[in-house]
PASEBA-1860 file (N, C-alpha, C; in nm, 3 decimals):
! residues 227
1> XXXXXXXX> 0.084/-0.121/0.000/0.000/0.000/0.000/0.087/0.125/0.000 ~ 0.180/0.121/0.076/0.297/0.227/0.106/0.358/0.238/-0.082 ~ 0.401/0.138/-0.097/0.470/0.163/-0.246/0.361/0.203/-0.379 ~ 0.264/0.131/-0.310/0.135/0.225/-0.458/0.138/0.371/-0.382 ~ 0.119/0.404/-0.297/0.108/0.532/-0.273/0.197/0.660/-0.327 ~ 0.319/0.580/-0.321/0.432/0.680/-0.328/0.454/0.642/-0.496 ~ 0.395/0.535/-0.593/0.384/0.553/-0.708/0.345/0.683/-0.762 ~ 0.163/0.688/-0.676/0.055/0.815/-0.688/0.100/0.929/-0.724
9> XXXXXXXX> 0.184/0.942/-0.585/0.254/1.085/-0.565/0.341/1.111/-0.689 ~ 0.430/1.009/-0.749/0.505/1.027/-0.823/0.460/1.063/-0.956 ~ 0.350/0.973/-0.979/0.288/0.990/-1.107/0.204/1.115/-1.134 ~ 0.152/1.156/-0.985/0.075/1.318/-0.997/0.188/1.431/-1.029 ~ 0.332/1.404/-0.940/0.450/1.512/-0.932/0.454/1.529/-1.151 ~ 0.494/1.397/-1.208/0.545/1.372/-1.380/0.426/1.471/-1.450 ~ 0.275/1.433/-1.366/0.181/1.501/-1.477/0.166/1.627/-1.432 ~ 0.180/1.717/-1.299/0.152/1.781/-1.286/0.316/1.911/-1.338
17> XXXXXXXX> 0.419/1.834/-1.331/0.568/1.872/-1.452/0.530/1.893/-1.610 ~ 0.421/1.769/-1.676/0.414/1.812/-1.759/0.289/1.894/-1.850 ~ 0.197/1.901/-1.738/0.123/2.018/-1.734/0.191/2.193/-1.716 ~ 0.236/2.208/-1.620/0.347/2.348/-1.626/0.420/2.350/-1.742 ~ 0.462/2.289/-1.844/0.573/2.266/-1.956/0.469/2.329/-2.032 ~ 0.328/2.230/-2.055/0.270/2.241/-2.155/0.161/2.422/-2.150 ~ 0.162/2.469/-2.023/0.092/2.594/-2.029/0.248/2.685/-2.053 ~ 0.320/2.665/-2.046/0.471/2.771/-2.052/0.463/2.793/-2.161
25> XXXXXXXX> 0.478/2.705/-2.281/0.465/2.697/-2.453/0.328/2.746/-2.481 ~ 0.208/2.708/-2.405/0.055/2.746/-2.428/0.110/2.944/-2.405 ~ 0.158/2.983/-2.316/0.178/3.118/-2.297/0.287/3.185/-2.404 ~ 0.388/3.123/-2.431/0.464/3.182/-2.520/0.385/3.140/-2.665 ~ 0.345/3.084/-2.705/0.263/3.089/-2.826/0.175/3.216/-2.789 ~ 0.091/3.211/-2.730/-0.003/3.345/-2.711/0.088/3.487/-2.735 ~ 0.196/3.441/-2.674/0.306/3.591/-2.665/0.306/3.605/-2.836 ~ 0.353/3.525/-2.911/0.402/3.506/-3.037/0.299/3.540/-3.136
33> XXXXXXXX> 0.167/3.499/-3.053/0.059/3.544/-3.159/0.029/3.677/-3.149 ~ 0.055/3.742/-3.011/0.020/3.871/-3.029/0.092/3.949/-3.098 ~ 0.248/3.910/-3.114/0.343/3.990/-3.174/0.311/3.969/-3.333 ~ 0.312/3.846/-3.373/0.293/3.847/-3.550/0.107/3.826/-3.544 ~ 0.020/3.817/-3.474/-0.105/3.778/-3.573/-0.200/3.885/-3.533 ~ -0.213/3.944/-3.369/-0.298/3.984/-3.305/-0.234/4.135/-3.361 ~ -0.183/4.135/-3.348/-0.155/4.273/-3.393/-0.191/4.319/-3.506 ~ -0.197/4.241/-3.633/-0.223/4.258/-3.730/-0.379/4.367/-3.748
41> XXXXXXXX> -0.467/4.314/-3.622/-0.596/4.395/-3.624/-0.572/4.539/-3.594 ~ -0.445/4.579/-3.566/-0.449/4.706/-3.569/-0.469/4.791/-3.716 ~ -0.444/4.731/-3.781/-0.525/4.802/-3.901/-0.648/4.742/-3.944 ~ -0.735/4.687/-3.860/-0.897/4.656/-3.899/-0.952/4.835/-3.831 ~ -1.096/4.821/-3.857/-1.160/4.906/-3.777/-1.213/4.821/-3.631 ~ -1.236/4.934/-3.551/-1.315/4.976/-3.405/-1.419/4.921/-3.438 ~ -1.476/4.887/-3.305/-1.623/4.865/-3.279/-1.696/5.013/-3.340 ~ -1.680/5.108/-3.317/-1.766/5.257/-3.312/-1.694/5.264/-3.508
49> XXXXXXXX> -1.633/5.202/-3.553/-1.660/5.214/-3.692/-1.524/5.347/-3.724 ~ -1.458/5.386/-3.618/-1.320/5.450/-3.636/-1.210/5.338/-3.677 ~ -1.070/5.396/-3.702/-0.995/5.286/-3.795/-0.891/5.251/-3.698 ~ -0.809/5.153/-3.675/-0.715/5.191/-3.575/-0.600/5.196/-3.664 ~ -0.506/5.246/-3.548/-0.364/5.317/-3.619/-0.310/5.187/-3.618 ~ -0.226/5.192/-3.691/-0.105/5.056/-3.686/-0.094/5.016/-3.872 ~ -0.001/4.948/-3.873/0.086/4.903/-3.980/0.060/4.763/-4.001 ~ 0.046/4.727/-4.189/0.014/4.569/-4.180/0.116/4.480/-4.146
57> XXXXXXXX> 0.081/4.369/-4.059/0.144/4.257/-4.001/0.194/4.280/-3.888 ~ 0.147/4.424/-3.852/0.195/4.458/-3.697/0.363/4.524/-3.681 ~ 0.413/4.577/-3.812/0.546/4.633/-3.829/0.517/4.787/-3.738 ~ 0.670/4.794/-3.729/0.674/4.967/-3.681/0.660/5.045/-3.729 ~ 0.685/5.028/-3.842/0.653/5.178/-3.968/0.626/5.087/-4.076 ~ 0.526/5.185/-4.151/0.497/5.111/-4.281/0.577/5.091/-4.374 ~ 0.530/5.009/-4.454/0.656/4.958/-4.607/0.624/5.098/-4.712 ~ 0.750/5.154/-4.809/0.705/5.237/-4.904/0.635/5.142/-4.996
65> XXXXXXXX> 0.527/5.253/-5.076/0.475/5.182/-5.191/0.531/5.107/-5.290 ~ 0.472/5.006/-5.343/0.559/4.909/-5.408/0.578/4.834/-5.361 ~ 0.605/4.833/-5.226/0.659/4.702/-5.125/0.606/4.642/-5.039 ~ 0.573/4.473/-5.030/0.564/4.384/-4.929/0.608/4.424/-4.814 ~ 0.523/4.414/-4.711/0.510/4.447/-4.602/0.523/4.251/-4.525 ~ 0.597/4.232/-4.424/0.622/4.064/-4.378/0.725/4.108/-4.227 ~ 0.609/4.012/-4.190/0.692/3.970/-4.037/0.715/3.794/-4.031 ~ 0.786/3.746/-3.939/0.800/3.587/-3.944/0.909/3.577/-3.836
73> XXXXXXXX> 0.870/3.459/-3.730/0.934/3.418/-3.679/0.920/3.242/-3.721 ~ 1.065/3.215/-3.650/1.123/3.071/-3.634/1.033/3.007/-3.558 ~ 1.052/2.894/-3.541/0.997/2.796/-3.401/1.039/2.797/-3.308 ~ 0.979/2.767/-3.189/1.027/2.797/-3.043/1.112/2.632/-3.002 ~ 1.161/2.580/-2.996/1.227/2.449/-2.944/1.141/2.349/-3.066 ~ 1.078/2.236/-3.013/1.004/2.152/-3.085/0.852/2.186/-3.070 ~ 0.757/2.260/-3.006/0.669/2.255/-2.956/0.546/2.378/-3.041 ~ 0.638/2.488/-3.041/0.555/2.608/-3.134/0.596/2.612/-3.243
81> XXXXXXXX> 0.549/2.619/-3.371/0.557/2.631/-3.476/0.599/2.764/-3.491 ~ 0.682/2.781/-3.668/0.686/2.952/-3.680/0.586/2.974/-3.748 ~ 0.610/3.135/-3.776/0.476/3.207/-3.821/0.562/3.287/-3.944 ~ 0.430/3.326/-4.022/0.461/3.379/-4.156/0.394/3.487/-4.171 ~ 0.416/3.605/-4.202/0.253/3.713/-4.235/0.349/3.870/-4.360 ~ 0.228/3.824/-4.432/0.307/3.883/-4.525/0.174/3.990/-4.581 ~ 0.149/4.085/-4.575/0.068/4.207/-4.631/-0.079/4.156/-4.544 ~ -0.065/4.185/-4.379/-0.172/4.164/-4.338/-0.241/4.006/-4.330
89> XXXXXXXX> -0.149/3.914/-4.379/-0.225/3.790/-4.414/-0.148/3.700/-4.344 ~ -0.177/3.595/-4.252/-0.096/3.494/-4.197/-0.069/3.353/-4.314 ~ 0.017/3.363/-4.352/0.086/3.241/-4.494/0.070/3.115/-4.425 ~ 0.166/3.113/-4.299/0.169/2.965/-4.224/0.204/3.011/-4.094 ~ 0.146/2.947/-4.001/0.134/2.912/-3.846/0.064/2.809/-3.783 ~ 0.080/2.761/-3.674/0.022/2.671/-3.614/-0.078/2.611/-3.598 ~ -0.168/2.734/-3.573/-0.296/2.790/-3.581/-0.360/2.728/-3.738 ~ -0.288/2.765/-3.894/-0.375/2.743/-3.982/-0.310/2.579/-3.978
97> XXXXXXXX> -0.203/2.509/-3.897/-0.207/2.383/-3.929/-0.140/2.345/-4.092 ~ -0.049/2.435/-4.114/0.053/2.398/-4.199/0.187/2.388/-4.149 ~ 0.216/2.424/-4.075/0.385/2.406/-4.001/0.420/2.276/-3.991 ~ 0.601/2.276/-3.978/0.608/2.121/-3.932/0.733/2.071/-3.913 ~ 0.789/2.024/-3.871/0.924/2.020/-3.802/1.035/2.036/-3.941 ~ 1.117/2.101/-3.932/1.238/2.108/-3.992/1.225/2.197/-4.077 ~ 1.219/2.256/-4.234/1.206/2.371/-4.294/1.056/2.406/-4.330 ~ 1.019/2.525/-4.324/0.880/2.562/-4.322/0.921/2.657/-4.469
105> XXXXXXXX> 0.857/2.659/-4.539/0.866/2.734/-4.674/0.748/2.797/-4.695 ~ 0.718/2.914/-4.757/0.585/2.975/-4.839/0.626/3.045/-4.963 ~ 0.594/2.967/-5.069/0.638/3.102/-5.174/0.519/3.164/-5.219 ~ 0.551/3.307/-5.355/0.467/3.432/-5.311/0.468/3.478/-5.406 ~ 0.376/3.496/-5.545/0.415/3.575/-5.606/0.488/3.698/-5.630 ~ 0.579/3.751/-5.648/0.678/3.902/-5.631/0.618/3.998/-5.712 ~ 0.494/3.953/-5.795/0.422/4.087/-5.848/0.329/4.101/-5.790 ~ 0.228/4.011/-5.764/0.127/4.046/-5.697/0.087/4.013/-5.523
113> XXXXXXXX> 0.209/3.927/-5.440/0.180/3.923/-5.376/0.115/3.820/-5.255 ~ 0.019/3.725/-5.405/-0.073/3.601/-5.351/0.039/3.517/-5.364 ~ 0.004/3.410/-5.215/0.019/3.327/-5.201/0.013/3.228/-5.324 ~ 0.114/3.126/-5.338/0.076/3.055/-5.432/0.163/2.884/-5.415 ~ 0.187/2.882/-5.267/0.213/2.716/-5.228/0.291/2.752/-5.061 ~ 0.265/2.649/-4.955/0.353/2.620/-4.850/0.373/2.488/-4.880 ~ 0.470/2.443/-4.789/0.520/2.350/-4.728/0.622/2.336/-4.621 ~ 0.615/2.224/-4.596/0.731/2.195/-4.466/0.829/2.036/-4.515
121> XXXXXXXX> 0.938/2.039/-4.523/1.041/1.936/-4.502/1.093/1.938/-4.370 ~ 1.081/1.793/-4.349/1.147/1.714/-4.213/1.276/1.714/-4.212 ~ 1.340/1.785/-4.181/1.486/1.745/-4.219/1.573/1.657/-4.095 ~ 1.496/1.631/-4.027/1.584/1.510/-3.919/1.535/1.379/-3.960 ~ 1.359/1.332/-3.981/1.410/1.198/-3.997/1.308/1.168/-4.132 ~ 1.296/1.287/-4.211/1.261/1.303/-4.320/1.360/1.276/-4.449 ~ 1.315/1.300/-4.582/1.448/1.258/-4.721/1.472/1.457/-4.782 ~ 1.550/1.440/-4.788/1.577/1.545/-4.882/1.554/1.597/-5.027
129> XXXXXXXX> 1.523/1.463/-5.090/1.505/1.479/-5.232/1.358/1.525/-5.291 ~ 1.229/1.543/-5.165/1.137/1.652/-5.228/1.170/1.758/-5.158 ~ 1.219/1.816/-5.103/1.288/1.991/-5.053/1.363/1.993/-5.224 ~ 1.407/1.925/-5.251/1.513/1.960/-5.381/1.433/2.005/-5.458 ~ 1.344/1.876/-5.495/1.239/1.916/-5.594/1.178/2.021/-5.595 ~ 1.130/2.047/-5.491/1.029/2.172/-5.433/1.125/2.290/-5.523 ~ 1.194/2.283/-5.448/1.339/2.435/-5.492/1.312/2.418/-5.613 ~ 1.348/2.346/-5.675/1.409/2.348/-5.843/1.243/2.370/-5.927
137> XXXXXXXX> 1.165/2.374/-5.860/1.041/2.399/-5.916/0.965/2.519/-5.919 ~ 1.031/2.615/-5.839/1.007/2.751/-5.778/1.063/2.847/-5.946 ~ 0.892/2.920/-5.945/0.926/3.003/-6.054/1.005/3.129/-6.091 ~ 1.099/3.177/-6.184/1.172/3.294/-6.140/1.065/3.404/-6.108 ~ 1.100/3.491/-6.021/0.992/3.631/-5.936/0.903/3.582/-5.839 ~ 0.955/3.441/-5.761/0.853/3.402/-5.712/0.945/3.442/-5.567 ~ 0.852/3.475/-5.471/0.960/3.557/-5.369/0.954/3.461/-5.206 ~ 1.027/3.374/-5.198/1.029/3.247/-5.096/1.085/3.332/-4.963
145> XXXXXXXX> 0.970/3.272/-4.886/0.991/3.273/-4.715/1.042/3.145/-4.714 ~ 1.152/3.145/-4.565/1.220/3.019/-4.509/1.202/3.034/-4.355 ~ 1.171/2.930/-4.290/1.185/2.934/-4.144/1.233/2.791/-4.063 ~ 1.266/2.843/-4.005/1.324/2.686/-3.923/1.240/2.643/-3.830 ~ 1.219/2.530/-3.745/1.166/2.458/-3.679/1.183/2.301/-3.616 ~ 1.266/2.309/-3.476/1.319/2.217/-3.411/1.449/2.169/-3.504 ~ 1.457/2.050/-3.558/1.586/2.068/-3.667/1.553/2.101/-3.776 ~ 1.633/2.182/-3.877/1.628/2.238/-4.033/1.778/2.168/-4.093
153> XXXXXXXX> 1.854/2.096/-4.061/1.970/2.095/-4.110/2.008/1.937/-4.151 ~ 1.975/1.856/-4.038/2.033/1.704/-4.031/2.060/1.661/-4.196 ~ 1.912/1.611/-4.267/1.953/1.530/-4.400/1.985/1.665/-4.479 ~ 1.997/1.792/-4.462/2.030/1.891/-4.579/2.168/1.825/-4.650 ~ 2.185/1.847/-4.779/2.348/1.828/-4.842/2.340/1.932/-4.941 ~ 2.456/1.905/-4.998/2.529/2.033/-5.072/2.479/2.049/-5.185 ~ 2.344/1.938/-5.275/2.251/2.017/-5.365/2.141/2.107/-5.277 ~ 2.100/2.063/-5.179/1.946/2.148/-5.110/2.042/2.291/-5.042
161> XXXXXXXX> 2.150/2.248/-5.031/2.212/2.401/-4.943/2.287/2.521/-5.074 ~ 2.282/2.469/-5.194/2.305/2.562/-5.282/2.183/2.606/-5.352 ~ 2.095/2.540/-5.400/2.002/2.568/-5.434/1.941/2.668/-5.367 ~ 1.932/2.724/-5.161/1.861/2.767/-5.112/1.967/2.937/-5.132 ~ 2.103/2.874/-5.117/2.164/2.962/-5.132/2.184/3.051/-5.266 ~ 2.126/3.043/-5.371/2.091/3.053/-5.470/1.949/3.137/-5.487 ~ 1.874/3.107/-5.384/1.794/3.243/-5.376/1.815/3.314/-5.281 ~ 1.939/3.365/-5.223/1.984/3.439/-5.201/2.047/3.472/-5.028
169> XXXXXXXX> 2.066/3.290/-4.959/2.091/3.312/-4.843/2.251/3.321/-4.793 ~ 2.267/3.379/-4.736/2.433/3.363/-4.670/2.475/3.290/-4.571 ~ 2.348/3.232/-4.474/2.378/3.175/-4.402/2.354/2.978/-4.411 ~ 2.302/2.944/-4.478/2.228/2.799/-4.525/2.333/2.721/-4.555 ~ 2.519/2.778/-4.565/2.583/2.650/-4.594/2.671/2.660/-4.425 ~ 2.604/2.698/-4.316/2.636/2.703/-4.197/2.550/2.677/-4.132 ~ 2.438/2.649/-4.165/2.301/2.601/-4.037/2.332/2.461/-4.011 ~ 2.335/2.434/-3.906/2.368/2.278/-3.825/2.271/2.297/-3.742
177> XXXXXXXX> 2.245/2.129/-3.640/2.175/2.082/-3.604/2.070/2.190/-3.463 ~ 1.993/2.201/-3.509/1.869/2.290/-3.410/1.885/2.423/-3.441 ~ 1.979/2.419/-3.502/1.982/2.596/-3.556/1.876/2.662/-3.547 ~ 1.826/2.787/-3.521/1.734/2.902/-3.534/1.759/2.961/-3.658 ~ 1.676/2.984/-3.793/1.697/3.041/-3.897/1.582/3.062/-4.003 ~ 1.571/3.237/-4.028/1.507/3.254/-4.097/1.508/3.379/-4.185 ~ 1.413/3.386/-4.309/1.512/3.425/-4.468/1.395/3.406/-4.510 ~ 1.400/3.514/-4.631/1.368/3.596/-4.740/1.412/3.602/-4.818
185> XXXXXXXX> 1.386/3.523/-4.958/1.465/3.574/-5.087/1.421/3.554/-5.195 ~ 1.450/3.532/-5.297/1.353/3.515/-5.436/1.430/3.424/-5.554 ~ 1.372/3.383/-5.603/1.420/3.289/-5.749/1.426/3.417/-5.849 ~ 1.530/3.389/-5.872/1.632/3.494/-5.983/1.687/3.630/-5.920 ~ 1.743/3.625/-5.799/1.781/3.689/-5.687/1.932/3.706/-5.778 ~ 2.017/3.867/-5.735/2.108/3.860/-5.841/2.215/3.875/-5.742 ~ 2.162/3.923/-5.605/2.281/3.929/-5.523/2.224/3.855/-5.372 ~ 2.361/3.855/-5.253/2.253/3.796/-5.152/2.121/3.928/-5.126
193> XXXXXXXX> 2.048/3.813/-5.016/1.902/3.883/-4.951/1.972/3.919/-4.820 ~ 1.889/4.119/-4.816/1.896/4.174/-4.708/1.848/4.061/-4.566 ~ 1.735/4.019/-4.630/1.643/4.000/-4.498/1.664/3.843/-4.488 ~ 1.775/3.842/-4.361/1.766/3.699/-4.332/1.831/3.732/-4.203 ~ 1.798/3.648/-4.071/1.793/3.683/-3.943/1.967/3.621/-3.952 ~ 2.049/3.634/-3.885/2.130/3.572/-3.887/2.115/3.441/-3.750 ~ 2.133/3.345/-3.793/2.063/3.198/-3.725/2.161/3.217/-3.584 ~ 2.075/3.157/-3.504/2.146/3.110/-3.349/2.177/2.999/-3.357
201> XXXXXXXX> 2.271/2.964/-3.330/2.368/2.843/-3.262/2.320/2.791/-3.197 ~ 2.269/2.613/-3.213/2.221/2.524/-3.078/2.360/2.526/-2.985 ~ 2.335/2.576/-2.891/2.476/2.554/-2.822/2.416/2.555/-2.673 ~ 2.454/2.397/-2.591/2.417/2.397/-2.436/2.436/2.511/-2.371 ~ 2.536/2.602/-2.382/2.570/2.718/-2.315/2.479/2.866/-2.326 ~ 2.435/2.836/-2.420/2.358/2.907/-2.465/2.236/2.941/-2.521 ~ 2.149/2.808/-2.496/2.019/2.771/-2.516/1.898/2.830/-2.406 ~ 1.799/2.919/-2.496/1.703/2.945/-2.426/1.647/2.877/-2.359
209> XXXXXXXX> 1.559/2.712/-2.441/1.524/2.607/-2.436/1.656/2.526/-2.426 ~ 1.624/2.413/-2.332/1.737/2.299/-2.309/1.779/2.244/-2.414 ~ 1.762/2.232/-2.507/1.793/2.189/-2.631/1.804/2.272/-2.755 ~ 1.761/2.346/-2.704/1.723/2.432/-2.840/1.751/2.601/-2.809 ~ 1.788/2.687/-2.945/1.836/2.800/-2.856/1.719/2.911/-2.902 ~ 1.684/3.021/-2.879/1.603/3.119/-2.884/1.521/3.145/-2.985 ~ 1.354/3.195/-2.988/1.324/3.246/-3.094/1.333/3.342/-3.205 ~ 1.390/3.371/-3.302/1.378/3.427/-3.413/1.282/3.487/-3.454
217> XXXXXXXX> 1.289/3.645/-3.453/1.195/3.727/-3.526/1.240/3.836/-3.643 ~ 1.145/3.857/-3.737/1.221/3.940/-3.873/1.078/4.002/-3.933 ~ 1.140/4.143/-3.955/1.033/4.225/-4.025/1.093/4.316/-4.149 ~ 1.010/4.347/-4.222/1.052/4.414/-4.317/1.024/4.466/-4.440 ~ 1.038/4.517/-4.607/0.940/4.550/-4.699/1.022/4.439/-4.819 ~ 0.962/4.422/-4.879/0.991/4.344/-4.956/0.960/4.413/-5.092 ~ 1.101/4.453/-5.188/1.023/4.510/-5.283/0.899/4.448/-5.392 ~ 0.855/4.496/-5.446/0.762/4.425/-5.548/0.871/4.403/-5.698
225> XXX> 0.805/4.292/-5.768/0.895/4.300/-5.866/0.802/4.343/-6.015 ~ 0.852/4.450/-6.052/0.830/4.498/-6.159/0.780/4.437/-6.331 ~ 0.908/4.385/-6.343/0.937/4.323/-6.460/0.879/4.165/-6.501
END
């Protein structure tokens, strides 16, 4: 009776550990939504039919004309997905149930804007050879979001890390295992892309999360493409 008891206790101490875990991530997701999604209503209207002030996707200052307006963060450890929002519109997050461990992608038309495919590659115990495909199928002016999530790197090799680098990243032939990383760039990109967070280091010493190191956030205008 003594040893079932002290099972009890033990088994209430594990669930009631992984209840606190699971509202910590329940709260930092909420944090995350207010920063990229909730905010976004600052440019809806008021109840009383006045407009509110604010910028699309919840930026600090608006984009000049011509230009994509995009916020996006990384994933938080394994648990929160990243987020995508590009002219007022959420692309991919948790919430719409497209995210998914290892590279999160959205590409975008660069003239007009619409959405026009996501996906996610597994890159820990996933194949590499549809991320390739995916890439090599991406139309020129088509303007690709990248985000990371829990691992982005494990099965990557040196066709999927040129190819990415090729629309225009600097950091993608240096992302290793749990890396934080996320990027902006386009098919037929002629030089690197401004907008790419520069990735955090999984490093024990330095991990937000025990395993994993800090979230990643990036805002910015994206020009439109003309031609």
């Amino acid at each position: 009776m003594v040893r079932t008891g002290g099972i009890l206790k033990l088994a209430a101490l594990i669930s009631a550990f992984i209840v606190g875990i699971y509202l910590a991530f329940q709260l930092l997701e909420i944090r995350m939504e207010f920063r990229l999604g909730s905010v976004m209503g600052k440019s809806g209207p008021l109840e009383d039919g006045s407009k509110r002030v604010g910028h699309k996707c919840g930026l600090s200052k608006p984009c000049p004309a011509g230009q994509f307006a995009f916020k996006m963060a990384s994933g938080a450890a394994s648990v929160v997905g990243p987020k995508m929002c590009l002219e007022d519109k959420m692309l991919m997050s948790a919430v719409k149930n497209n995210v998914g461990r290892g590279i999160n992608i959205a590409l975008v038309n660069g003239r007009t804007g619409q959405l026009n495919k996501t996906d996610f590659f597994d890159m820990w115990a996933g194949n590499v050879a549809p991320l390739i495909q995916f890439l090599k199928g991406i139309e020129d002016g088509t303007v690709v979001m990248m985000a990371s999530f829990d691992d982005p790197s494990t099965k990557l090799n040196d066709e999927a890390r040129k190819l990415i680098a090729d629309l225009g990243s600097s950091a993608i032939n240096n992302l290793g295992f749990r890396d934080n990383w996320i990027f902006v760039g386009g098919k037929g990109i002629k030089t690197k892309s401004p907008f790419e967070q520069v990735h955090i280091k999984n490093s024990a010493d330095t991990n937000k999360f025990e395993g994993w190191p800090e979230v990643l956030e990036m805002e910015g205008c994206v020009p439109r493409r003309e031609d």
